[in-house]
N, C-alpha and C positions, 0 to 999 in steps of 0.2 A: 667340608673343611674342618675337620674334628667334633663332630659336634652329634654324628649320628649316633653312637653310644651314650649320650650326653644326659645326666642327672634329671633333669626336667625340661620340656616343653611347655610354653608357657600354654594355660588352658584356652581352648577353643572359643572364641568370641564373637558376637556377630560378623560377617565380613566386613573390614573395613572398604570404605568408598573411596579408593582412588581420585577416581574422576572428579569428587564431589572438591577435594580440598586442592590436589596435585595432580592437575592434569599433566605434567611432561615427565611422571611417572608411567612405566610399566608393569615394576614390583619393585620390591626392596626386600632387603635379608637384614636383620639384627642378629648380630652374635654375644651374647651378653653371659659375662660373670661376674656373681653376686659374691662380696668377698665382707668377712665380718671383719671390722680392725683394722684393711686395709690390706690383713693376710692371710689368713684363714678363709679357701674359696670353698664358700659354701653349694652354692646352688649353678649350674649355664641352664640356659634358655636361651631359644629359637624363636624368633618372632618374624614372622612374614606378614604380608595382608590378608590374608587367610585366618589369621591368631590375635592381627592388634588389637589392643586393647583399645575397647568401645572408644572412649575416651581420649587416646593417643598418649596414657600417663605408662612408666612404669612406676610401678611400687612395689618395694620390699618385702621381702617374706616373712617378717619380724614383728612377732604375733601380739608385742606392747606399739609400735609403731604406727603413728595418725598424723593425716599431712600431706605434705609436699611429696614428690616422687620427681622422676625426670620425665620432660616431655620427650616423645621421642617423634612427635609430629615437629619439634621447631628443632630439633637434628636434622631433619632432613630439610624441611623449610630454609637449614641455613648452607646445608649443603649445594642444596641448589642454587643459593643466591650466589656463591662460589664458585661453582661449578665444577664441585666435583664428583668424583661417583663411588669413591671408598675414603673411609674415615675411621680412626681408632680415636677413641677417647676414654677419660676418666669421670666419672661425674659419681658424686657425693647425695645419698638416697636424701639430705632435704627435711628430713620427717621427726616428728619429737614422741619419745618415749614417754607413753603417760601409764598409768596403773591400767588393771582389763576392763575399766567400766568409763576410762579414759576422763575423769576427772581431774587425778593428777600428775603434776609433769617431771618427767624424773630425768629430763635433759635433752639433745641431741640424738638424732639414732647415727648406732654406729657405721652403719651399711654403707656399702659404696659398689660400683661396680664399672664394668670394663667392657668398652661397648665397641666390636666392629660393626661398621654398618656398611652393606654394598648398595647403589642406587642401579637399576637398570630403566635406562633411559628410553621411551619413542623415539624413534628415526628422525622427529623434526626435531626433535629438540638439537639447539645448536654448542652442544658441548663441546668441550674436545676429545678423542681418546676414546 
């Protein structure tokens, strides 16, 4: 989906557990671009269950940046309450700029990014579509 030439893959991290949190998962694909300002797109990232982050957080690439990040376990947690199995959104990195020894705080970070996400479902699960 555009993405195989794509700036960065987010790093290799233990396997995530499906089963453990989302059972009426069979995978899922995140298409993510990291944009500084709102326009300047800096960085896409690929994230599968093979890649999530241990955690389920994304965070920023923004080397003063301590914080918040987006979940992307409660994207799909909300997808599924919906029941849907793709989604485009916008969500706001969350995180505050502090100095490199993270003492002090020098505001909001600016980061934001642009998230497809595809859900492929088990056969029982009773979606639509």
């Amino acid at each position: 989906m555009g993405l195989e030439g794509s700036d960065f893959v987010a790093p290799l991290a233990p396997s995530y557990s499906i089963e453990k949190g989302l059972p009426a998962l069979r995978s899922f694909r995140f298409e993510i671009d990291e944009y500084e300002d709102g326009y300047s797109k800096l960085h896409s990232f690929l994230i599968t269950e093979s890649n999530m982050p241990e955690a389920g957080m994304l965070v920023c690439q923004h080397a003063l940046c301590h914080g918040d990040g987006v979940s992307l376990e409660s994207i799909v947690t909300d997808m599924l309450k919906d029941k849907v199995r793709n989604r485009a959104l916008s969500k706001k990195c969350g995180g505050k700029l502090t100095s490199p020894k993270g003492r002090r705080a020098h505001g909001l970070c600016n980061r934001s990014f642009e998230i497809k996400v595809h859900l492929d479902l088990k056969p029982t699960s009773n979606f639509p579509g």
